[in-house]
PyMOL Python script that loads the backbone (N, CA, C, O; Angstrom):
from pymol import cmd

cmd.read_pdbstr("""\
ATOM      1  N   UNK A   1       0.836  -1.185   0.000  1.00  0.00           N
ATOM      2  CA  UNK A   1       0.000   0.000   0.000  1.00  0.00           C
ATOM      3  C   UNK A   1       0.882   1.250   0.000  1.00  0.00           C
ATOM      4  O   UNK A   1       1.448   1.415   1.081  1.00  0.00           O
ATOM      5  N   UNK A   2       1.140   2.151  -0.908  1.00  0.00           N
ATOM      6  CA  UNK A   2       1.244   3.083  -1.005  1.00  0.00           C
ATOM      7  C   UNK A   2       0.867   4.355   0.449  1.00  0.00           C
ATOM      8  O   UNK A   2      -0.235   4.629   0.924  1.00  0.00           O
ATOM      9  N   UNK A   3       1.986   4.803   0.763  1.00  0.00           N
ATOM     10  CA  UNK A   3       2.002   6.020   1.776  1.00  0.00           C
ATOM     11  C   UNK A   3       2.741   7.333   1.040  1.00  0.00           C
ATOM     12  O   UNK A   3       3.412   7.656   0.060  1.00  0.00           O
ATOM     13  N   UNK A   4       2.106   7.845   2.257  1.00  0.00           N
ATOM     14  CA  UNK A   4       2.296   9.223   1.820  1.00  0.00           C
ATOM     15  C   UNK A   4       3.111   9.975   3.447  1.00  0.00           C
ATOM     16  O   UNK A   4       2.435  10.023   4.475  1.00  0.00           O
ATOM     17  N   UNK A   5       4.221  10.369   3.430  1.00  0.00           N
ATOM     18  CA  UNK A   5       4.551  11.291   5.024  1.00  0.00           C
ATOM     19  C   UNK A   5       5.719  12.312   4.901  1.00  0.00           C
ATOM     20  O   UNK A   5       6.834  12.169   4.399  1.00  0.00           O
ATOM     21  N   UNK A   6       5.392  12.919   5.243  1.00  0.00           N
ATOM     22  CA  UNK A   6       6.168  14.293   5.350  1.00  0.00           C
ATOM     23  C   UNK A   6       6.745  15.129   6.987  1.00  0.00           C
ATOM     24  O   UNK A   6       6.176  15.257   8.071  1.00  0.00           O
ATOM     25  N   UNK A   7       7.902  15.496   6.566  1.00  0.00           N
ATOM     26  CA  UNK A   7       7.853  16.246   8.031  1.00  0.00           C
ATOM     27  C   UNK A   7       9.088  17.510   7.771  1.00  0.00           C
ATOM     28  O   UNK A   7      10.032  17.593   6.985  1.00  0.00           O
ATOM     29  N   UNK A   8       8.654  18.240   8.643  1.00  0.00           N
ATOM     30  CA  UNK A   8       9.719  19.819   8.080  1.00  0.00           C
ATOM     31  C   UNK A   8      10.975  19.226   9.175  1.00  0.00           C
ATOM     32  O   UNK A   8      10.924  18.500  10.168  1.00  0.00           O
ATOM     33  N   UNK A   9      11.533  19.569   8.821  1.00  0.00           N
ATOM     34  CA  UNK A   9      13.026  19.178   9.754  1.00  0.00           C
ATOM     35  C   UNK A   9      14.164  20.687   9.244  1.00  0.00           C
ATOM     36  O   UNK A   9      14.119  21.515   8.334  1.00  0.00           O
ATOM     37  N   UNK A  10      14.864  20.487  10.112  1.00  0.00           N
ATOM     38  CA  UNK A  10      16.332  21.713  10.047  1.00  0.00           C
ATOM     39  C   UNK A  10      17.279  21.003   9.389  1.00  0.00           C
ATOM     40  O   UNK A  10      17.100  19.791   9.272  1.00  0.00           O
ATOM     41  N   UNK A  11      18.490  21.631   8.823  1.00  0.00           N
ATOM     42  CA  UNK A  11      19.161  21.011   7.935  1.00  0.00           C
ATOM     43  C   UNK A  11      20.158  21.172   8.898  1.00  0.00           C
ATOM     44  O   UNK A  11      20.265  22.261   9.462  1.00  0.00           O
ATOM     45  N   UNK A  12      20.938  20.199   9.180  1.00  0.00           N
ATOM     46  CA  UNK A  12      22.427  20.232  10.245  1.00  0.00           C
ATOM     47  C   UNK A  12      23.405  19.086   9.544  1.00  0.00           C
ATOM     48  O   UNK A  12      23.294  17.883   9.780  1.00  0.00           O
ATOM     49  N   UNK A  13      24.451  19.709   8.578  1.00  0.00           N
ATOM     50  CA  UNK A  13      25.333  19.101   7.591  1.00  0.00           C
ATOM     51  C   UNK A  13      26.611  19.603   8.057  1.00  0.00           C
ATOM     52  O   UNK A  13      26.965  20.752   8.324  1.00  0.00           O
ATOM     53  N   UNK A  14      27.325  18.321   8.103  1.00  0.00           N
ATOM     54  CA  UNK A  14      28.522  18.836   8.636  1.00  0.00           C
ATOM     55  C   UNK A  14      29.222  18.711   7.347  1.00  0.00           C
ATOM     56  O   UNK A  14      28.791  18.071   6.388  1.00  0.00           O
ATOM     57  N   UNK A  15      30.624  19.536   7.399  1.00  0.00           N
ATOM     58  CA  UNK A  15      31.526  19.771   6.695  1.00  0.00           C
ATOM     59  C   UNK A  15      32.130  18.673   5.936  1.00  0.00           C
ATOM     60  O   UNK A  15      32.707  19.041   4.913  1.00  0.00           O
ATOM     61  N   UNK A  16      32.144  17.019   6.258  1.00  0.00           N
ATOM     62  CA  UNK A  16      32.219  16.146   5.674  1.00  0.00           C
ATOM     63  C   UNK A  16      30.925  15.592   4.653  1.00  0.00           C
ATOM     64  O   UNK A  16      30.941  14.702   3.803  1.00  0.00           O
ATOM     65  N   UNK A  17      30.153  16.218   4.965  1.00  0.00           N
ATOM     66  CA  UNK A  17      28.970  15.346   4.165  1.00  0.00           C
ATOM     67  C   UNK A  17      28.594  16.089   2.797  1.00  0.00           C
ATOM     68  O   UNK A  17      29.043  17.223   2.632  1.00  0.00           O
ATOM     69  N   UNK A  18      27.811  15.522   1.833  1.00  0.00           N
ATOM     70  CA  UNK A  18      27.801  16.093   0.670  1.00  0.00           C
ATOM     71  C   UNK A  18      25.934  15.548   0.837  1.00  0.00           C
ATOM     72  O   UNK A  18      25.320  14.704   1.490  1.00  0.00           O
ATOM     73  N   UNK A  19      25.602  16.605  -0.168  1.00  0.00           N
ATOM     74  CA  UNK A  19      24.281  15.771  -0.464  1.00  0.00           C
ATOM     75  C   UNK A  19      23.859  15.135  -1.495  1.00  0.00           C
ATOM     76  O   UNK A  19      22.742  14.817  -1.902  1.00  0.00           O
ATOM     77  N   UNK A  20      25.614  14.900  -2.106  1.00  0.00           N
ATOM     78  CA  UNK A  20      25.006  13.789  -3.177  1.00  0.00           C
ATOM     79  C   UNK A  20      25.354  12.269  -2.343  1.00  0.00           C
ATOM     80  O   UNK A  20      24.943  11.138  -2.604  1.00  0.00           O
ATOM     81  N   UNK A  21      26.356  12.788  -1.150  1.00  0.00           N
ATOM     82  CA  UNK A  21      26.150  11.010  -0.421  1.00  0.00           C
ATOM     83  C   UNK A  21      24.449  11.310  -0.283  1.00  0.00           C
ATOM     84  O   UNK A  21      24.206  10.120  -0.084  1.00  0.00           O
ATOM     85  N   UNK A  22      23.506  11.752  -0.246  1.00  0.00           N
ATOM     86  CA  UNK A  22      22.473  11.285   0.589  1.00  0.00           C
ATOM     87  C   UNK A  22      21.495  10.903  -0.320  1.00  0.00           C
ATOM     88  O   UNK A  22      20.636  10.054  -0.082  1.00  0.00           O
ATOM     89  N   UNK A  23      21.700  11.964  -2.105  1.00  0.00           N
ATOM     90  CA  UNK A  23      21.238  11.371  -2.805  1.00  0.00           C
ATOM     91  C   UNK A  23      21.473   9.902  -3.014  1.00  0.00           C
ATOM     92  O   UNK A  23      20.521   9.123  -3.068  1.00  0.00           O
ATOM     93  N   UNK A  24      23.098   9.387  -3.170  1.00  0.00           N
ATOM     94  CA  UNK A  24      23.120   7.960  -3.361  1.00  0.00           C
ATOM     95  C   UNK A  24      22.879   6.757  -1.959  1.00  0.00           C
ATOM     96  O   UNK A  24      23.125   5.563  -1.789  1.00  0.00           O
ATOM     97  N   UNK A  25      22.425   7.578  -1.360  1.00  0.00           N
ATOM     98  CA  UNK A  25      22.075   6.686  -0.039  1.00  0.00           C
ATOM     99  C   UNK A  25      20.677   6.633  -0.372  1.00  0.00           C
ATOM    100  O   UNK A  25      20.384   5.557   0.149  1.00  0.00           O
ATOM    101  N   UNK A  26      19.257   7.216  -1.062  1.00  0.00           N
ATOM    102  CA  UNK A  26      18.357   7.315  -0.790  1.00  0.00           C
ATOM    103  C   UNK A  26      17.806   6.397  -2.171  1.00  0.00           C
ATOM    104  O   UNK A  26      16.655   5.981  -2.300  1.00  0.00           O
ATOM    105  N   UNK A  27      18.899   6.206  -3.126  1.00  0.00           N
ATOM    106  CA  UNK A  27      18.768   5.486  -4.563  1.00  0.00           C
ATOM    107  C   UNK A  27      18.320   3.903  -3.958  1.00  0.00           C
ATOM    108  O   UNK A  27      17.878   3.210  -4.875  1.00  0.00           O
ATOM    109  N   UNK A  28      18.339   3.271  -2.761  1.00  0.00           N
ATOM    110  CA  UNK A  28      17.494   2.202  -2.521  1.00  0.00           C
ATOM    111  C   UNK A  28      15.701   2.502  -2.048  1.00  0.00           C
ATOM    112  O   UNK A  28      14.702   1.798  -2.199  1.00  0.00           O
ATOM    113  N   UNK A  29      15.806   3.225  -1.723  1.00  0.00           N
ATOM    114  CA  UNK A  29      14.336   3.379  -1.756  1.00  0.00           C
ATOM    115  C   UNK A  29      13.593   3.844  -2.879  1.00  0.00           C
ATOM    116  O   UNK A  29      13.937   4.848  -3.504  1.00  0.00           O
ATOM    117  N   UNK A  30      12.292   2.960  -3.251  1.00  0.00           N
ATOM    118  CA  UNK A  30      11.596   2.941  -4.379  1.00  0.00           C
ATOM    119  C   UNK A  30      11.026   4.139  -4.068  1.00  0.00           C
ATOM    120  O   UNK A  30      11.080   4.935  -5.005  1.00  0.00           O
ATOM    121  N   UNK A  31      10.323   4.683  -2.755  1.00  0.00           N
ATOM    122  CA  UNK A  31       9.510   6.005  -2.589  1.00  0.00           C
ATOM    123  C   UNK A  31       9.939   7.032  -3.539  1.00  0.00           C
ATOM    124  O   UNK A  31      10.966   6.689  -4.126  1.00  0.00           O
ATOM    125  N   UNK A  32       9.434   8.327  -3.929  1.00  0.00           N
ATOM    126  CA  UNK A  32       9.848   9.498  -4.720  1.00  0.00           C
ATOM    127  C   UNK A  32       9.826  10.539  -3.312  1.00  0.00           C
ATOM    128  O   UNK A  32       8.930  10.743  -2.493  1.00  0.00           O
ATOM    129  N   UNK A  33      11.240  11.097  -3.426  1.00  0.00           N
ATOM    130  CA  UNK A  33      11.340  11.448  -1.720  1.00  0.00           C
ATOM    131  C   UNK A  33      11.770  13.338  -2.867  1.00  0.00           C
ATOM    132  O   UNK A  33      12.735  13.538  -3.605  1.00  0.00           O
ATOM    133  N   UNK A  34      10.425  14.457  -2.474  1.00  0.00           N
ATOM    134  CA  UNK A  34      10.984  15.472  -2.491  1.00  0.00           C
ATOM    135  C   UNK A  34      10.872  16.314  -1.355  1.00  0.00           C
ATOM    136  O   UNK A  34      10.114  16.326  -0.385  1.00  0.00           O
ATOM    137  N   UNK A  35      12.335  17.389  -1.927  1.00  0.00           N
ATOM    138  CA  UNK A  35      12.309  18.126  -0.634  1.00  0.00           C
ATOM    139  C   UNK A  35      11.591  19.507  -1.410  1.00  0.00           C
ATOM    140  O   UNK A  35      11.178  19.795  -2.533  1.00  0.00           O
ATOM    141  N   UNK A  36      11.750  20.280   0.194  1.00  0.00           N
ATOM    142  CA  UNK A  36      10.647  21.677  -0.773  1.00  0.00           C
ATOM    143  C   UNK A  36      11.443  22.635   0.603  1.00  0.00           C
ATOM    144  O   UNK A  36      11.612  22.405   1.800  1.00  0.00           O
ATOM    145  N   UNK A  37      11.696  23.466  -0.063  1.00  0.00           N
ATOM    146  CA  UNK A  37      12.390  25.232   0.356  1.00  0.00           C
ATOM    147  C   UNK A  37      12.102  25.947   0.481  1.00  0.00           C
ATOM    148  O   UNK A  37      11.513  26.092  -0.590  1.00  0.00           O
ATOM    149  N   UNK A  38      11.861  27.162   1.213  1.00  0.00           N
ATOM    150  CA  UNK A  38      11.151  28.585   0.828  1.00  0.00           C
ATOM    151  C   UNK A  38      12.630  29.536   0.628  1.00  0.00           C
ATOM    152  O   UNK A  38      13.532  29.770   1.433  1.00  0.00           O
ATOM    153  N   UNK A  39      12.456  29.923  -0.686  1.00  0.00           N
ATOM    154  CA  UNK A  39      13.526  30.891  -0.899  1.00  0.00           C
ATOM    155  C   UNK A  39      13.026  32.414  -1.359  1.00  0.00           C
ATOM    156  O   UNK A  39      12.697  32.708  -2.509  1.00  0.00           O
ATOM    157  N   UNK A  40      13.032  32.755  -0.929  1.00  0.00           N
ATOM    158  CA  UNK A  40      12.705  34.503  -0.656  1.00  0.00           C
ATOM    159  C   UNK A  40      11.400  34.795  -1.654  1.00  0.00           C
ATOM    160  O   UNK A  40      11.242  35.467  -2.673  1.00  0.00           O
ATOM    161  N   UNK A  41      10.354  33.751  -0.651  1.00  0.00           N
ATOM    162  CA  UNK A  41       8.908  33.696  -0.789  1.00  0.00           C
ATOM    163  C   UNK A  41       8.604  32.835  -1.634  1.00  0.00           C
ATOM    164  O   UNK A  41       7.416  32.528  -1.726  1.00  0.00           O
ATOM    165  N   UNK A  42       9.628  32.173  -2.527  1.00  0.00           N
ATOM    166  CA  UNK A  42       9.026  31.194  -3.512  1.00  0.00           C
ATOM    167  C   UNK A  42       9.106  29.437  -2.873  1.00  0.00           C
ATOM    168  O   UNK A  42       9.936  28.990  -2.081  1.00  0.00           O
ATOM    169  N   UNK A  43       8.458  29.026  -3.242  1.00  0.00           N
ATOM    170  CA  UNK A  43       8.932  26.996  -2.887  1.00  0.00           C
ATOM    171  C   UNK A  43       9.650  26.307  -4.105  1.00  0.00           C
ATOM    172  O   UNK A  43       9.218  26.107  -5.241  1.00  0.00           O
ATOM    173  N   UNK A  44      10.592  26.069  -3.674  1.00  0.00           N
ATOM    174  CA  UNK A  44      11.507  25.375  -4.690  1.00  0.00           C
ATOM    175  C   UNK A  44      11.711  23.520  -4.245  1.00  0.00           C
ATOM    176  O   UNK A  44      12.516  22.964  -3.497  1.00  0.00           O
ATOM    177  N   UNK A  45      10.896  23.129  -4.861  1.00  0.00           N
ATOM    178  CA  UNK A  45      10.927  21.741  -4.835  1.00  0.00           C
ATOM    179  C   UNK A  45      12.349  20.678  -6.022  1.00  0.00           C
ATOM    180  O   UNK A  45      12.456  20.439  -7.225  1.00  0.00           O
ATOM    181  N   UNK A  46      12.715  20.529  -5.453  1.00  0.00           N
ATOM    182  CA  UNK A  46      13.618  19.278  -5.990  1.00  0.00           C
ATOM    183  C   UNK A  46      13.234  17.632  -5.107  1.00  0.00           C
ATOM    184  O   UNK A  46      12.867  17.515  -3.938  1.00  0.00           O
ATOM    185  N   UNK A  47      13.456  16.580  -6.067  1.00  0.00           N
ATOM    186  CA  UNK A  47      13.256  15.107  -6.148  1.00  0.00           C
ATOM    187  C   UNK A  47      14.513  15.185  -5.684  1.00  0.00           C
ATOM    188  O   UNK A  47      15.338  15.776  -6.381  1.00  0.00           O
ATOM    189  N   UNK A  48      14.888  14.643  -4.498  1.00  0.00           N
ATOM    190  CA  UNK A  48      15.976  13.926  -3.529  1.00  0.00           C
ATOM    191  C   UNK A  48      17.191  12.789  -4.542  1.00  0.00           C
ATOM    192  O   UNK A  48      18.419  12.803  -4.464  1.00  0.00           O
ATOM    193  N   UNK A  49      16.453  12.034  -5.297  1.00  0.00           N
ATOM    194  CA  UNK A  49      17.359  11.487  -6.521  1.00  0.00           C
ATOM    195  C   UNK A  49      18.101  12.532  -7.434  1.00  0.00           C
ATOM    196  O   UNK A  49      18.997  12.054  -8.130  1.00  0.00           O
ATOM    197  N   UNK A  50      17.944  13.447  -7.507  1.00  0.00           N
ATOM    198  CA  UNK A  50      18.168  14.019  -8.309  1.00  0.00           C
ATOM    199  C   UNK A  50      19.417  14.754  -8.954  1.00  0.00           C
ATOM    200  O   UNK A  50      18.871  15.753  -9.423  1.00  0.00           O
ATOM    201  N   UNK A  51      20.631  14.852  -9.230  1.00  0.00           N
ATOM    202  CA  UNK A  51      22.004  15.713  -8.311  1.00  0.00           C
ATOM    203  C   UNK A  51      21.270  17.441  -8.959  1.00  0.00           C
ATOM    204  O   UNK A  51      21.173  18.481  -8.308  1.00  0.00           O
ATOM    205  N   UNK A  52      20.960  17.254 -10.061  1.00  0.00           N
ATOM    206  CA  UNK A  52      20.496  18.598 -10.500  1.00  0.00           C
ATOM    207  C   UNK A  52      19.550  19.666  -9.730  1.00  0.00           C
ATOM    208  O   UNK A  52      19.704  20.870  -9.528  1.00  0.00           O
ATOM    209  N   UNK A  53      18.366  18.642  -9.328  1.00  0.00           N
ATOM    210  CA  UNK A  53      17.424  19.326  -8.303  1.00  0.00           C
ATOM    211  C   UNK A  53      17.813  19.789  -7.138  1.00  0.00           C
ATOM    212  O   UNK A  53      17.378  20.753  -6.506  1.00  0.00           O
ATOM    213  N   UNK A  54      18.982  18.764  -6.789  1.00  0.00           N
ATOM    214  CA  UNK A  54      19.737  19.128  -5.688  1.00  0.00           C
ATOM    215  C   UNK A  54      20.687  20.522  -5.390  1.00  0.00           C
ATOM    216  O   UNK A  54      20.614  21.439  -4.573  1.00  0.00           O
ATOM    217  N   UNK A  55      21.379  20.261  -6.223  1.00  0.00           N
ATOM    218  CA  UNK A  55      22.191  22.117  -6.865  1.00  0.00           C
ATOM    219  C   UNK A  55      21.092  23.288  -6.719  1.00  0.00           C
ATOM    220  O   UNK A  55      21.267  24.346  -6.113  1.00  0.00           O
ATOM    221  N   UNK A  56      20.105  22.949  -7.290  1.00  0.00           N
ATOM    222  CA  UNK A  56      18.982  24.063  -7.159  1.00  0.00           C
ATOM    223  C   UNK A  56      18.965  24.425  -5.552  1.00  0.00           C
ATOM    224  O   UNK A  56      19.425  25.461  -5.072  1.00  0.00           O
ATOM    225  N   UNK A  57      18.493  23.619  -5.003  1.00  0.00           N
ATOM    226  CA  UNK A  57      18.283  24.163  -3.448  1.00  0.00           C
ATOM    227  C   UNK A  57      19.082  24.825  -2.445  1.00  0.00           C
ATOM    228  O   UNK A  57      18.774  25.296  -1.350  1.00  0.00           O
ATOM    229  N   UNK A  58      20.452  24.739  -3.220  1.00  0.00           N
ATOM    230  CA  UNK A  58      21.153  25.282  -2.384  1.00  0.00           C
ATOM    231  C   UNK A  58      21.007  25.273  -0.839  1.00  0.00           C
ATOM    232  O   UNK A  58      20.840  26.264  -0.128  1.00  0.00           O
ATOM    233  N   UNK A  59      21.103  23.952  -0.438  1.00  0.00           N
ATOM    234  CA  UNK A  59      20.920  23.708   1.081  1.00  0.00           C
ATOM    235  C   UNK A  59      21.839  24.188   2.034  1.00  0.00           C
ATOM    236  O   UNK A  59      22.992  23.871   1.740  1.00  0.00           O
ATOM    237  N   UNK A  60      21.723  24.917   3.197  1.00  0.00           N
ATOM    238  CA  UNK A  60      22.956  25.434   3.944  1.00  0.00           C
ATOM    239  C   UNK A  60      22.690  25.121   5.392  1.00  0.00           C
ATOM    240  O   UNK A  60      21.552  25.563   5.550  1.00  0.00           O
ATOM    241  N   UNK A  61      22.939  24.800   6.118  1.00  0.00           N
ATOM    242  CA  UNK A  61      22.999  24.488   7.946  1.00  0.00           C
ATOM    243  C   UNK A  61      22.010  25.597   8.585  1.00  0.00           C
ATOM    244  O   UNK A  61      22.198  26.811   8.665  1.00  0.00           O
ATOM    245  N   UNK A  62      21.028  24.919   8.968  1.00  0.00           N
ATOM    246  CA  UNK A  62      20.128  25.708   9.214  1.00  0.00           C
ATOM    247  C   UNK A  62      18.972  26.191   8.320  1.00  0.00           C
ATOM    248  O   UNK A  62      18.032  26.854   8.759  1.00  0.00           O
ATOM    249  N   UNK A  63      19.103  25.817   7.046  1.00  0.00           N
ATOM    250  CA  UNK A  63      17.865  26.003   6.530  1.00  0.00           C
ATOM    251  C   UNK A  63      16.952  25.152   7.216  1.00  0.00           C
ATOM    252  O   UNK A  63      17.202  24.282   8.050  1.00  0.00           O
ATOM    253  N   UNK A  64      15.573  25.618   6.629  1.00  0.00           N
ATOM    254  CA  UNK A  64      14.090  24.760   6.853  1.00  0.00           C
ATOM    255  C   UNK A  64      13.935  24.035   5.715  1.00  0.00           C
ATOM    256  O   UNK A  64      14.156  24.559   4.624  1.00  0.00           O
ATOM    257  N   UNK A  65      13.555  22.798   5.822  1.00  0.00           N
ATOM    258  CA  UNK A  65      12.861  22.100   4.723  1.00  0.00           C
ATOM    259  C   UNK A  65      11.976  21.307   4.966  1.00  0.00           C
ATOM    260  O   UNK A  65      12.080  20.633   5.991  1.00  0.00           O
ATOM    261  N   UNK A  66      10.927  21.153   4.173  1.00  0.00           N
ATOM    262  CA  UNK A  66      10.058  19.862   4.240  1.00  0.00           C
ATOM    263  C   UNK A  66      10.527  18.681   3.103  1.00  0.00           C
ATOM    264  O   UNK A  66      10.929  18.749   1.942  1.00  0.00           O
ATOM    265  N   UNK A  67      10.250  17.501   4.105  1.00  0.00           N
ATOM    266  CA  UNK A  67      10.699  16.132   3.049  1.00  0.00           C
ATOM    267  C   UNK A  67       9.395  15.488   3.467  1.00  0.00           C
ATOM    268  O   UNK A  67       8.872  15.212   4.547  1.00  0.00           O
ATOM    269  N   UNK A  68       8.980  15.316   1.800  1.00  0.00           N
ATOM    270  CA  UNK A  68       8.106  14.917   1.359  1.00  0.00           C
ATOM    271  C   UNK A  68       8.347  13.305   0.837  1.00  0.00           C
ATOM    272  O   UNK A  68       8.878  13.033  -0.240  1.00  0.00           O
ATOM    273  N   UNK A  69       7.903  12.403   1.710  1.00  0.00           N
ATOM    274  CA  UNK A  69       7.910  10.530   0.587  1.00  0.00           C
ATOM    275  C   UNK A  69       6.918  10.351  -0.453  1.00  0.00           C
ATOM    276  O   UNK A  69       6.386  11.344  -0.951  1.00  0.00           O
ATOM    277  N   UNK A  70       6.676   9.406  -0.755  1.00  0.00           N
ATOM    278  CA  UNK A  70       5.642   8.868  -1.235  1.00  0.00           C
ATOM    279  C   UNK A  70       5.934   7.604  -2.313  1.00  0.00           C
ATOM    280  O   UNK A  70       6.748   7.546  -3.234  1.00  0.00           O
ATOM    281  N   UNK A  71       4.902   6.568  -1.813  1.00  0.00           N
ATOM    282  CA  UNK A  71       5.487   4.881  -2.094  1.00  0.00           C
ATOM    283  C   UNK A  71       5.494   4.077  -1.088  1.00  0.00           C
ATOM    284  O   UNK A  71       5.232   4.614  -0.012  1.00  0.00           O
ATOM    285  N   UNK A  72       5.708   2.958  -1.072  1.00  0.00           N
ATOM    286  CA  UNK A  72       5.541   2.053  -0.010  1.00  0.00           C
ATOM    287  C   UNK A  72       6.438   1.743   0.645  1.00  0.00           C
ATOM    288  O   UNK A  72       6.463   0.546   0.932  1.00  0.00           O
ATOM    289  N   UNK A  73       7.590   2.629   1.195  1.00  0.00           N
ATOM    290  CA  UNK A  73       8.410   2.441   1.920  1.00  0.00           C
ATOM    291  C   UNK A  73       8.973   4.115   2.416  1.00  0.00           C
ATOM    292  O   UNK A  73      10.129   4.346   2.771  1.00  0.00           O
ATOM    293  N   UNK A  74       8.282   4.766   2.368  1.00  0.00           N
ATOM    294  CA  UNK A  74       7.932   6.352   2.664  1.00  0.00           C
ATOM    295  C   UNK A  74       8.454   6.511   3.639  1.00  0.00           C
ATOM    296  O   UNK A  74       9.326   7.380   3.648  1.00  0.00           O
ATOM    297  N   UNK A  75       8.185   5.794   4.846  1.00  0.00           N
ATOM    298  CA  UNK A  75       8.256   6.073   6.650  1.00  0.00           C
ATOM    299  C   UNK A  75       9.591   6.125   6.679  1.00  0.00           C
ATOM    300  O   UNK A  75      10.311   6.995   7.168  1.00  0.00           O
ATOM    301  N   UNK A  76       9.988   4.741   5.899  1.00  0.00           N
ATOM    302  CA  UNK A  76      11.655   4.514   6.082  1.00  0.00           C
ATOM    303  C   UNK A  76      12.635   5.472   5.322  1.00  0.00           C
ATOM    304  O   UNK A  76      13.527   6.038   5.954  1.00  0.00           O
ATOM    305  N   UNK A  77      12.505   5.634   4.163  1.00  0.00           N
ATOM    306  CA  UNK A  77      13.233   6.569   3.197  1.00  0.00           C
ATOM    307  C   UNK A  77      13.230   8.306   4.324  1.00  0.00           C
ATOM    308  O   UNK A  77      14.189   9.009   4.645  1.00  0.00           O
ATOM    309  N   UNK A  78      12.056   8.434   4.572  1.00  0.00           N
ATOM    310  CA  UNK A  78      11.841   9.679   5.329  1.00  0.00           C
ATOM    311  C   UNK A  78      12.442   9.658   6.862  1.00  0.00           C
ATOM    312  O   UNK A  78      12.432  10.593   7.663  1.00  0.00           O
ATOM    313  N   UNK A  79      12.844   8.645   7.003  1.00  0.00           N
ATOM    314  CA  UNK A  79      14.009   8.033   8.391  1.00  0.00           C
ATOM    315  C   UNK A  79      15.566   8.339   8.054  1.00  0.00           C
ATOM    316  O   UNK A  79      16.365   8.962   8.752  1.00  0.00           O
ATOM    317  N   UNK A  80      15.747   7.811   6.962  1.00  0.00           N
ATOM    318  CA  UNK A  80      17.126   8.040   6.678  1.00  0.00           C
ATOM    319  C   UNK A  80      17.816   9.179   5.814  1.00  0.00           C
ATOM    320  O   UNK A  80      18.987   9.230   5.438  1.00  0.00           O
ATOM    321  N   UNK A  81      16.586  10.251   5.556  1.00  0.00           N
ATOM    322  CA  UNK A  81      16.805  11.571   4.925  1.00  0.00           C
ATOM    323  C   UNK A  81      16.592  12.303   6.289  1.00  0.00           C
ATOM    324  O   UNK A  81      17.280  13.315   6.420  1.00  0.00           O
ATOM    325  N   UNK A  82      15.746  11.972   7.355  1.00  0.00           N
ATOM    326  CA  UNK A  82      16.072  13.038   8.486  1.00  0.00           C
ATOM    327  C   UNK A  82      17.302  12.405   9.393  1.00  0.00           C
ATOM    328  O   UNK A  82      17.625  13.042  10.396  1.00  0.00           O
ATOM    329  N   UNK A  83      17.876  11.395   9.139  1.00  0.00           N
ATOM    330  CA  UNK A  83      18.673  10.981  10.078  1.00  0.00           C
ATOM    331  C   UNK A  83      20.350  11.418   9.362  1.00  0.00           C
ATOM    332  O   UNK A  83      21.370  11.309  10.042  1.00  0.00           O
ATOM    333  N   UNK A  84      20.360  11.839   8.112  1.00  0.00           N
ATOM    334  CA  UNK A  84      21.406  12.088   7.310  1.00  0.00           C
ATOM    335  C   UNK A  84      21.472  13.445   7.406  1.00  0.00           C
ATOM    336  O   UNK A  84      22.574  13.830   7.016  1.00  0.00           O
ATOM    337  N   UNK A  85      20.698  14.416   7.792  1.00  0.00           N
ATOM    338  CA  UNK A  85      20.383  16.350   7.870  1.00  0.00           C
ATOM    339  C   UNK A  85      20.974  16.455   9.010  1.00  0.00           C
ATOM    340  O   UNK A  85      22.049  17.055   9.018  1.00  0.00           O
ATOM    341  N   UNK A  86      20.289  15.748  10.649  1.00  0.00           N
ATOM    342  CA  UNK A  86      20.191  15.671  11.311  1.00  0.00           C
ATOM    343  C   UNK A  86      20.937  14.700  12.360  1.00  0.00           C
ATOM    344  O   UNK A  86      20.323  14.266  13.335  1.00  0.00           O
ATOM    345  N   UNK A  87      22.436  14.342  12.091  1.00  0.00           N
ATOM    346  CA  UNK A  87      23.400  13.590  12.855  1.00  0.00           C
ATOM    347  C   UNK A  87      23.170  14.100  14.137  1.00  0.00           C
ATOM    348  O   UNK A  87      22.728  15.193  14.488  1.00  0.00           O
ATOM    349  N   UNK A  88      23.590  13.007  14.857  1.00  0.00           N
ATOM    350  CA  UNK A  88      23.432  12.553  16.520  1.00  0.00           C
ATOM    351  C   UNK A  88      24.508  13.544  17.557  1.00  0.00           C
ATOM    352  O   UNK A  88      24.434  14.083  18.661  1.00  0.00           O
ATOM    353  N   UNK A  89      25.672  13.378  16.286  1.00  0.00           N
ATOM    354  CA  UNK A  89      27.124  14.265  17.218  1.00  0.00           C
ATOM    355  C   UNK A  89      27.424  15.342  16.704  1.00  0.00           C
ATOM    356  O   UNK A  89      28.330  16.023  17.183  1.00  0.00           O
TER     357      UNK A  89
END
""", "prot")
cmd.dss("prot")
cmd.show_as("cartoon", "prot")
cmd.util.cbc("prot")
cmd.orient("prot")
């Protein structure tokens, strides 16, 4: 069965990480995982697969974003995109 879940989260990227590791970390999940931005009033959505969509967003430490799943493995894909923004240390 097909899901649908979303949640706004803060972006906290450390200096080692790239977000094309997270794009190729997220290339096992079948879900279509986008994120969405507010950039000086507009929403700029990019597909998480994407490296191009990705460049667009210009993500920086501390932005806001919402990550959007959708597919039958949504909960999880949307686990390991907030757990990759959002490191422990």
């Amino acid at each position: 069965m097909e899901q649908k879940v979303s949640k706004t989260i803060k972006v906290y990227i450390k200096e080692s990480q790239t977000i094309i590791e997270l794009s190729q970390i997220i290339q096992q999940y079948d879900s279509e995982i986008l994120l969405k931005k507010n950039v000086n009033g507009s929403i700029i959505e990019a597909n998480l697969k994407s490296f191009l969509g990705l460049i667009n967003l210009r993500l920086h430490d501390g932005d806001e974003v919402q990550v959007e799943c959708i597919g039958d493995d949504a909960a999880d894909a949307l686990k390991e995109v907030e757990k990759f923004m959002q490191p422990d240390d």
